[in-house]
Residue frames as qw, qx, qy, qz and C-alpha x, y, z in Angstrom:
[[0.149, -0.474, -0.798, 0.342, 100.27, 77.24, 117.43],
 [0.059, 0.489, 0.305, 0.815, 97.50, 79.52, 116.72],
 [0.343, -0.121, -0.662, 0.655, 96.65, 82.13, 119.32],
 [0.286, -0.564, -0.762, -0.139, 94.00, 83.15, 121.81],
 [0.218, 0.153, -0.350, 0.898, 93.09, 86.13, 123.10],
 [0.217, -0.610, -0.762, -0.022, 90.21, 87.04, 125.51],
 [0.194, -0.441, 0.051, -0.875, 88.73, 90.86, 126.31],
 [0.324, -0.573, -0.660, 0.362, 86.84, 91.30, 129.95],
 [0.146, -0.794, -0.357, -0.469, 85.21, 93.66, 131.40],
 [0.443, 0.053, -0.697, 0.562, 87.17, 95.12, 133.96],
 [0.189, 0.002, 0.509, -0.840, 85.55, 95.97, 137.28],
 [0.781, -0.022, -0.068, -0.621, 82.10, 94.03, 135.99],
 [0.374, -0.798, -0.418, -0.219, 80.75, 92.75, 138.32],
 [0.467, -0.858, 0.146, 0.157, 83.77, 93.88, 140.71],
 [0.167, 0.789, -0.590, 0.043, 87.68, 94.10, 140.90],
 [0.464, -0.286, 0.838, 0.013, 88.14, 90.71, 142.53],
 [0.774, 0.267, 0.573, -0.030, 86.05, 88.75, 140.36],
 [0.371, 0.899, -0.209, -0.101, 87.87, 90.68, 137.34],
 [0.027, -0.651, 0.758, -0.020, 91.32, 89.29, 138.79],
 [0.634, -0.160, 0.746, -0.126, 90.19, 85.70, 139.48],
 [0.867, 0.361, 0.336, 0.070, 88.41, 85.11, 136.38],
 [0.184, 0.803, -0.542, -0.166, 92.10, 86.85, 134.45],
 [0.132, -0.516, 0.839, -0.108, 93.73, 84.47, 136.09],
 [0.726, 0.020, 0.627, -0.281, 91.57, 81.55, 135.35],
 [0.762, 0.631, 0.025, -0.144, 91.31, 82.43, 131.80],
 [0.071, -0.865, 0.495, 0.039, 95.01, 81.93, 131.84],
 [0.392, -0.350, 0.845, -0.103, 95.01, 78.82, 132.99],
 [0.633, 0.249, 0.731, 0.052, 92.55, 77.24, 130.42],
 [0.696, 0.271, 0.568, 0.346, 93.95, 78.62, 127.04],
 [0.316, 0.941, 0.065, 0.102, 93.87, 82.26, 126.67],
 [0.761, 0.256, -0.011, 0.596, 97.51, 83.26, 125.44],
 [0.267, -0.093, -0.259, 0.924, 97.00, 87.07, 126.32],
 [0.010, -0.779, -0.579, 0.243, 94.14, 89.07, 128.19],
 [0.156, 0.356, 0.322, 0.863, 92.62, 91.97, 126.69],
 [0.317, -0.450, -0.706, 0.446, 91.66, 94.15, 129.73],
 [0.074, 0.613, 0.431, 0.658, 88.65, 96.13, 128.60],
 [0.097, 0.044, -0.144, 0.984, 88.52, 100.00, 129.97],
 [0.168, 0.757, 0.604, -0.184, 84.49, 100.49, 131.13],
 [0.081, -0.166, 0.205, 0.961, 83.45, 103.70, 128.96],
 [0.381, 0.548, 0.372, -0.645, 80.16, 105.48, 128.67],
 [0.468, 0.750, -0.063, -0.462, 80.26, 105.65, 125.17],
 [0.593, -0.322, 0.674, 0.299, 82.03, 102.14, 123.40],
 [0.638, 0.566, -0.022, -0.523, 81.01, 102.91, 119.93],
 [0.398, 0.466, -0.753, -0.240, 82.92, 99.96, 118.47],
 [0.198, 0.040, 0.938, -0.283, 81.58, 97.29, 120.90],
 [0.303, -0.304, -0.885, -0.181, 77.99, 95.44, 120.52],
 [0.513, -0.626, 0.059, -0.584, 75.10, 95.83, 123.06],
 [0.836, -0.461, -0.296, 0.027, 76.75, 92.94, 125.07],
 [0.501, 0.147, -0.266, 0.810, 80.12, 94.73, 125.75],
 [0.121, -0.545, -0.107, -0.823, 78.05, 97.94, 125.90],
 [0.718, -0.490, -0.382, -0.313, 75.78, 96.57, 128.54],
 [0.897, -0.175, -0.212, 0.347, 78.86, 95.55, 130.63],
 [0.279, 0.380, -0.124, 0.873, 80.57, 98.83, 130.68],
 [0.337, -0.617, -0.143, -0.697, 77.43, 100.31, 131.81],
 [0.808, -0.524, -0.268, -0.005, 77.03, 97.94, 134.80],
 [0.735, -0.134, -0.247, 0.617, 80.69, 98.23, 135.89],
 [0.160, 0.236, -0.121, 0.951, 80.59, 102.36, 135.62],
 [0.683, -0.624, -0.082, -0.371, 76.86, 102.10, 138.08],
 [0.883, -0.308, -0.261, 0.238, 78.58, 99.72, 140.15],
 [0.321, -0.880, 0.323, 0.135, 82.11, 102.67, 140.63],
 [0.780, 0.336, 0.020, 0.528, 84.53, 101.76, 138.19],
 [0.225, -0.913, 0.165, 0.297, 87.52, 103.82, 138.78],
 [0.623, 0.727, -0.281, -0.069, 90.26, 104.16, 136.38],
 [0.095, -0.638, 0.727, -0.238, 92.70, 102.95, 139.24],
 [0.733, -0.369, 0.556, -0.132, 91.15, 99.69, 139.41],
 [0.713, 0.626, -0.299, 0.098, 92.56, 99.35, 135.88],
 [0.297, 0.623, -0.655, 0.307, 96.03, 99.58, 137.64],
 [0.520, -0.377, 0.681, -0.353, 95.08, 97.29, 140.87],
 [0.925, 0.053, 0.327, -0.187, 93.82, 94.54, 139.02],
 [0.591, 0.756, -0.275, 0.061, 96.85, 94.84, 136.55],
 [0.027, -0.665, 0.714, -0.218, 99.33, 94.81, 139.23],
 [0.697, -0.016, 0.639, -0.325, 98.05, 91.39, 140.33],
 [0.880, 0.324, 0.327, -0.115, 97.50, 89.88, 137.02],
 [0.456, 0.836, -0.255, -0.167, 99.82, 91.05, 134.68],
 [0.140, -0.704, 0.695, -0.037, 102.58, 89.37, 136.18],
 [0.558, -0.016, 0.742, -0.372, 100.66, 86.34, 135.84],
 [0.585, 0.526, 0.574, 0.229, 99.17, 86.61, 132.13],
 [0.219, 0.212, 0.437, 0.847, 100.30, 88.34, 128.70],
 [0.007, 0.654, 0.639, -0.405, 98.18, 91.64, 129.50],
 [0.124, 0.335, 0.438, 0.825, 96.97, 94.27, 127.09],
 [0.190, 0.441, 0.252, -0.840, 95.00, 97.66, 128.34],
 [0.050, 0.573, 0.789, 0.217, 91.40, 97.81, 125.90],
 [0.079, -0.595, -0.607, 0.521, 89.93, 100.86, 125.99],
 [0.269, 0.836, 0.410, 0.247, 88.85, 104.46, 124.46],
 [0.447, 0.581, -0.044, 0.679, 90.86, 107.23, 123.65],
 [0.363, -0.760, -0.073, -0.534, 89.20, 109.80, 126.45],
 [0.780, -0.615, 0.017, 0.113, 89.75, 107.69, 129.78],
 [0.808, -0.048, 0.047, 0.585, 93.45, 106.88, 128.68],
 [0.121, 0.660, -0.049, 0.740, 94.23, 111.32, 127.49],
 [0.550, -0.777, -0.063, -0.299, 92.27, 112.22, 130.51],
 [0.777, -0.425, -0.049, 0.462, 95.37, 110.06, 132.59],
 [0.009, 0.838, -0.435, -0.331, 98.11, 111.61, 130.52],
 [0.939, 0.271, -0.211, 0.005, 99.59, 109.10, 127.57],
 [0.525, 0.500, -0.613, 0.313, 103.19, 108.94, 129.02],
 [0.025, -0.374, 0.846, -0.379, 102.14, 108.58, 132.33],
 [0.875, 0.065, 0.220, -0.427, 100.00, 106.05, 131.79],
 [0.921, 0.217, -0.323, 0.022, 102.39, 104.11, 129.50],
 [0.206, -0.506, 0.691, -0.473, 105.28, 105.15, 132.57],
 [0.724, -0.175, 0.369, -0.555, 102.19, 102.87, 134.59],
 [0.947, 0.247, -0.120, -0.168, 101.51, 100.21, 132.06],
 [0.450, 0.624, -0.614, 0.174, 105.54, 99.57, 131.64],
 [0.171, -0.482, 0.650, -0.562, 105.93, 99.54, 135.48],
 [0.768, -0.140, 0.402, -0.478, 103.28, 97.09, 136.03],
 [0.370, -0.111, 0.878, 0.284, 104.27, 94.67, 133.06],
 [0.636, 0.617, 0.392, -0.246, 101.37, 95.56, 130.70],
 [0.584, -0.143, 0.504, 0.620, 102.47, 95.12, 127.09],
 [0.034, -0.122, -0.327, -0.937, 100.66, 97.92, 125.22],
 [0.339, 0.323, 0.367, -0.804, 97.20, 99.32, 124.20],
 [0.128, 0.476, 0.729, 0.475, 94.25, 98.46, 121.64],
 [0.144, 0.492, 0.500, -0.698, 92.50, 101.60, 121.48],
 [0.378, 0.601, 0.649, 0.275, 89.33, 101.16, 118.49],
 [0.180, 0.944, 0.272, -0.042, 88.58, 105.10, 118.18],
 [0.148, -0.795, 0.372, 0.456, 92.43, 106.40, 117.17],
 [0.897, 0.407, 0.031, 0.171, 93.03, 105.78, 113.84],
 [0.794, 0.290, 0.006, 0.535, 96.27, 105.42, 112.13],
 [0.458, 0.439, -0.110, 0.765, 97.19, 108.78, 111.70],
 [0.351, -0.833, 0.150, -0.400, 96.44, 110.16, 115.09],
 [0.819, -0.556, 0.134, 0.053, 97.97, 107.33, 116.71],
 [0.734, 0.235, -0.228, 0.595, 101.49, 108.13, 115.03],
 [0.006, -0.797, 0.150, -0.585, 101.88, 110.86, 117.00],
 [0.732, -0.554, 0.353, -0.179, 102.53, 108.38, 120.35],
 [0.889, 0.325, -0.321, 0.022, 104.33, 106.02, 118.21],
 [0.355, 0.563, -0.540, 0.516, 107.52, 107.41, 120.11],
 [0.451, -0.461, 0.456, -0.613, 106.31, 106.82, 123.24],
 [0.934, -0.041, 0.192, -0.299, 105.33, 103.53, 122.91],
 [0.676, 0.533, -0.430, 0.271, 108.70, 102.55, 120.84],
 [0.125, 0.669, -0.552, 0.481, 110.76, 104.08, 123.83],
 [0.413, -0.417, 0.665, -0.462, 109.13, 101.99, 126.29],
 [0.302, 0.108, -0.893, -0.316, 108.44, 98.74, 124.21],
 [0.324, 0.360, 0.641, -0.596, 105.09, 98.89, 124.26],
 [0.187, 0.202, 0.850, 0.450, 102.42, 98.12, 121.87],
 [0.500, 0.385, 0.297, -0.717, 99.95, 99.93, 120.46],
 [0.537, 0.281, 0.789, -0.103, 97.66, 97.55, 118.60],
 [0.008, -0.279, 0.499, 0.820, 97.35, 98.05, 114.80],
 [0.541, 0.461, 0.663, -0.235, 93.78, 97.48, 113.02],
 [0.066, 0.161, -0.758, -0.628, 93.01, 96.32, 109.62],
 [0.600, 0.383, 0.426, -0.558, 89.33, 96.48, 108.16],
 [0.600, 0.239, 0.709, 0.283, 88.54, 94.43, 105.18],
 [0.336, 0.897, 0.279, -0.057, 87.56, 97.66, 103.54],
 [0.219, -0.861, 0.241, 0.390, 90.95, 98.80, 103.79],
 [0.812, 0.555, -0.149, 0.104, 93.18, 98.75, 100.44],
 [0.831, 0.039, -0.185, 0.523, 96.50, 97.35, 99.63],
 [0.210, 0.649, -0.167, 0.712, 98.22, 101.14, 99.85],
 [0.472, -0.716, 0.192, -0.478, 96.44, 101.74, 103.54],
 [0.893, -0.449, 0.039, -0.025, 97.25, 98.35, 105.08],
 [0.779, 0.260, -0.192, 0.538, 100.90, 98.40, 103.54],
 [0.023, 0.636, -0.074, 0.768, 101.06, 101.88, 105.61],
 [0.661, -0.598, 0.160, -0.423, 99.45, 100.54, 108.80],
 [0.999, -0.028, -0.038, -0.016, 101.19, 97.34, 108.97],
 [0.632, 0.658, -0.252, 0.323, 104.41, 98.97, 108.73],
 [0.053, 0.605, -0.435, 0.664, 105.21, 99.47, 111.87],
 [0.847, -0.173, -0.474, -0.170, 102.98, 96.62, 113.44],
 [0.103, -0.354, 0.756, -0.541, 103.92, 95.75, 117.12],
 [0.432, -0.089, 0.525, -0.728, 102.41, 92.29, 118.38],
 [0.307, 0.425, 0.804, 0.281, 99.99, 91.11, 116.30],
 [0.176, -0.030, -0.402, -0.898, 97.88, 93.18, 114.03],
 [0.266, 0.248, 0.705, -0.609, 94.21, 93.33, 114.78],
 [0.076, -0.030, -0.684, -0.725, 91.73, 92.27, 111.65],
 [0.468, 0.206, 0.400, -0.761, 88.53, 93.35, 112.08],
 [0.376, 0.003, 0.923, 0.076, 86.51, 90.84, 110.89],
 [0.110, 0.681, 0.644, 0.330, 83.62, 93.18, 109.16],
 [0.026, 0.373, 0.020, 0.927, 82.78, 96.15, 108.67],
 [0.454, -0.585, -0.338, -0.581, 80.49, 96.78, 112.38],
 [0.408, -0.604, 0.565, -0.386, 80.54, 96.36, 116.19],
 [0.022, -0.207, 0.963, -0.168, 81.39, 93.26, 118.13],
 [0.340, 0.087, 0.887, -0.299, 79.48, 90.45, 118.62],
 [0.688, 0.301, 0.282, -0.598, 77.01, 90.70, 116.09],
 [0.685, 0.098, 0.707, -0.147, 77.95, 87.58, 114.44],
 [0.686, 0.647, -0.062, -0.327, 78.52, 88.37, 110.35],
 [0.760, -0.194, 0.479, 0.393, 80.51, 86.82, 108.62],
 [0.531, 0.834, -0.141, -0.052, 83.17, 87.84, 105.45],
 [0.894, 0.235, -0.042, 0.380, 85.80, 86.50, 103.14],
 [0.433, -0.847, 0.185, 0.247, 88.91, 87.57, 105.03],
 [0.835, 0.005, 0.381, 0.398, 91.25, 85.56, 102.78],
 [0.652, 0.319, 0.119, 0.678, 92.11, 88.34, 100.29],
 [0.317, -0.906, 0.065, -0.273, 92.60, 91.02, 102.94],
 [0.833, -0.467, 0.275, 0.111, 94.80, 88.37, 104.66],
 [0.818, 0.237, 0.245, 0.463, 96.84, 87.89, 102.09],
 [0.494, 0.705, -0.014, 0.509, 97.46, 91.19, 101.22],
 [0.516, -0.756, 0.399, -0.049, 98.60, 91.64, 105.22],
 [0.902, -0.245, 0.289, 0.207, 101.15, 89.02, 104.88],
 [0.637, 0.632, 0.052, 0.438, 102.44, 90.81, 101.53],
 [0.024, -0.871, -0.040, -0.489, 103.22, 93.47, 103.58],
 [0.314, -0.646, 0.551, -0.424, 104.29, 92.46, 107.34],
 [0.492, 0.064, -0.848, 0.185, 105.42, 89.31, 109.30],
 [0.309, -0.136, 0.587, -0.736, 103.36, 90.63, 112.31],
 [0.125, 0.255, 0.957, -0.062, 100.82, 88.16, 113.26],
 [0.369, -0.143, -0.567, -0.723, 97.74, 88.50, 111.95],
 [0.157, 0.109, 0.885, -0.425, 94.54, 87.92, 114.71],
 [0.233, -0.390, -0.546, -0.704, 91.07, 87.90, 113.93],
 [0.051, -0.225, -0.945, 0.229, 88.56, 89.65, 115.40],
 [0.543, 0.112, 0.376, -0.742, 84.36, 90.15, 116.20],
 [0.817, -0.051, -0.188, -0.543, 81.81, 87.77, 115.76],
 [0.124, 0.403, -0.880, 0.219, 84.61, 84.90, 117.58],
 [0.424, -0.310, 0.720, -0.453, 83.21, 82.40, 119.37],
 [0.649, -0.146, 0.746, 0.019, 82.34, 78.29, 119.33],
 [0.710, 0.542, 0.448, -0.036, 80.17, 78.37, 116.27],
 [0.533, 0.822, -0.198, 0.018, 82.95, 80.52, 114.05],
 [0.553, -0.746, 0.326, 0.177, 86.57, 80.02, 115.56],
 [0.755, 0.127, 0.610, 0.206, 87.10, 77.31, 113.49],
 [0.553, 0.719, 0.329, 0.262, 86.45, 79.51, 110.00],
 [0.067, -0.997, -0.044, 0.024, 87.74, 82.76, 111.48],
 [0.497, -0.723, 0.421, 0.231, 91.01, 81.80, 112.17],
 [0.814, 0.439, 0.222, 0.310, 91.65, 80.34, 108.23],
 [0.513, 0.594, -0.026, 0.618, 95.05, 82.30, 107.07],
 [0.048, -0.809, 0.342, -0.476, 95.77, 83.92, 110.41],
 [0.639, 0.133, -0.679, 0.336, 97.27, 83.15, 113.27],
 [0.039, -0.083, -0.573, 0.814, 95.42, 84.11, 116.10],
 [0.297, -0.750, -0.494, -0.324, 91.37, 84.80, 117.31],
 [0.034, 0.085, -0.582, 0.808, 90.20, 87.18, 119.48],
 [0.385, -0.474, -0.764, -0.209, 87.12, 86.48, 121.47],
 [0.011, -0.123, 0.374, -0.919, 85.05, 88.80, 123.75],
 [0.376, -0.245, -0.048, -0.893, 81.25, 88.99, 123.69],
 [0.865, -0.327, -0.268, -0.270, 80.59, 85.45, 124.17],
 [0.508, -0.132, -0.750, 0.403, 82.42, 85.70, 127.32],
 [0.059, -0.110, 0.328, -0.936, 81.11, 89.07, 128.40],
 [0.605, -0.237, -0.243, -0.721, 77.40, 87.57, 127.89],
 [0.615, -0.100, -0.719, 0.308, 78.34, 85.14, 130.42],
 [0.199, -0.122, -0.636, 0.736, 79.29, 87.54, 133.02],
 [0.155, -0.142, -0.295, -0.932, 75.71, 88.72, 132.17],
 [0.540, -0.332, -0.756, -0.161, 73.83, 85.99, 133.29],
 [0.528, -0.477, 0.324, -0.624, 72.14, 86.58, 136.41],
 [0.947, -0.051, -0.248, -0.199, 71.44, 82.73, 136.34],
 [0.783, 0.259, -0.415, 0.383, 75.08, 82.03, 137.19],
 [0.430, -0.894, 0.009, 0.123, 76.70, 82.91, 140.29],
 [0.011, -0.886, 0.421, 0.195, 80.52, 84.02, 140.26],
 [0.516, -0.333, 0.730, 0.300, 82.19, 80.37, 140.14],
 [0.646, 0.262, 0.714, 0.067, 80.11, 79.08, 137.81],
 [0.371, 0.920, -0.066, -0.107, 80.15, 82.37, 135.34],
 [0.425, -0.655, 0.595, 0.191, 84.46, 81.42, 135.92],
 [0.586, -0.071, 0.798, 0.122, 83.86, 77.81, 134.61],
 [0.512, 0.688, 0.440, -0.266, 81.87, 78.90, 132.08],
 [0.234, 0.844, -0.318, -0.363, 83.69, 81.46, 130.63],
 [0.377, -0.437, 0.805, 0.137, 87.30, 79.00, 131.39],
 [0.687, 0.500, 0.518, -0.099, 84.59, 76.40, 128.77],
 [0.441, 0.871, 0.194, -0.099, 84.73, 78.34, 126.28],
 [0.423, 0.853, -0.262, -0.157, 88.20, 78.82, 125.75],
 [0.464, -0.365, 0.767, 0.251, 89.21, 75.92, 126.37],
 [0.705, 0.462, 0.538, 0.025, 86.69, 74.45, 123.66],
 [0.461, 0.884, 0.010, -0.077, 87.87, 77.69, 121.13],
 [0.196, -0.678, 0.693, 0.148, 91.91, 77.07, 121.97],
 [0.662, -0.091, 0.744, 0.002, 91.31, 73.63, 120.58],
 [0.571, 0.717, 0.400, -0.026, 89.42, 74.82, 117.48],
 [0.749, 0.612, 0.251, -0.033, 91.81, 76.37, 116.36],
 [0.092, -0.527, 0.844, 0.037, 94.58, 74.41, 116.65],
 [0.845, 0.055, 0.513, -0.139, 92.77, 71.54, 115.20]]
């Protein structure tokens, strides 16, 4: 069964509507939430992620309602902290993964630490079986990905092109994929540019999608109040869990 993961915005538009729709996406196909960290400065996201940070850090994001809406969901759905290097130092990394452990989160994806800064936590995350998310660009050769991949926790994270989210290119993943698989048994997800109109292609030779902007341009809509931004979203992955597993 090939799996789904979904990124939010946390705290956009608030903290409750952050937990309900978690917990909704749960219920209509997403396998494990990727709760995204607002930050001033997302240099790996799109302008709809981007946009969505911004609103949630006008609106008083605090880093704690990372941990309220966590306690409350986590226990509830496969949860995964999103976020940028800065907010997560600024806590302290051990007692933040202390936090994450305690609450039931199962690691971190953070886009702006490469490889070789992020062995230096490696131990920390090991000691408290916890994941920090591994990424694999199609640019990368056989030598680097056999080096990242080695240590893999989770699923491996294949950027789908070389640019930010959501903007929707497209490239032959297949002999990138392959040369992950030489290399590691960790799953293999795919993601930017997810959503109805690719799912289907993206997910050839791996075993997993991740999808984000076309739910965050939901919660964008003014047009929509809260339920119906919910159902929406809940749409969408039910329609992309199907694709691809067809």
């Amino acid at each position: 069964m090939k799996q789904l993961v979904a990124y939010i915005t946390a705290g956009y538009p608030d903290k409750n509507f952050t937990i309900d729709l978690a917990l909704a996406l749960g219920e209509n196909g997403v396998d494990t939430l990727e709760l995204g960290v607002p930050f001033s400065d997302p240099v790996a996201d799109g302008p709809v992620i981007e946009a969505a940070n911004e609103h949630a850090l006008e609106s008083g994001f605090r880093f704690s309602d990372i941990l309220d809406i966590s306690e409350v969901i986590a226990p509830k759905i496969d949860t995964l902290w999103m976020g940028y290097f800065n907010p997560f130092y600024q806590y302290g990394m051990e007692a933040l993964l202390n936090r994450a452990q305690t609450l039931g989160v199962k690691g971190l994806i953070i886009p702006d630490v490469p490889y070789e800064e992020a062995k230096a936590y490696h131990n920390l995350f090991e000691e408290r079986q916890l994941a920090n998310i591994s990424f694999v660009a199609p640019t990368d050769g056989e030598e680097r990905i056999a080096m990242i991949t080695a240590q893999a926790r989770r699923f491996i994270y294949l950027v789908a092109y070389a640019g930010i989210t959501g903007s929707g290119k497209s490239e032959d993943l297949a002999p990138v994929l392959e040369m992950i698989k030489r290399h590691s048994q960790t799953p293999v997800y795919v993601g930017f540019g997810v959503n109805e109109q690719t799912a289907r292609e993206k997910v050839k030779g791996a075993d997993g999608v991740i999808v984000g902007s076309s739910i965050v341009s939901v919660l964008l809509d003014n047009t929509l109040n809260s339920s119906q931004k919910i159902a929406k979203c809940c749409e969408i992955t039910r329609t992309i869990r199907s694709l691809i597993n067809e």
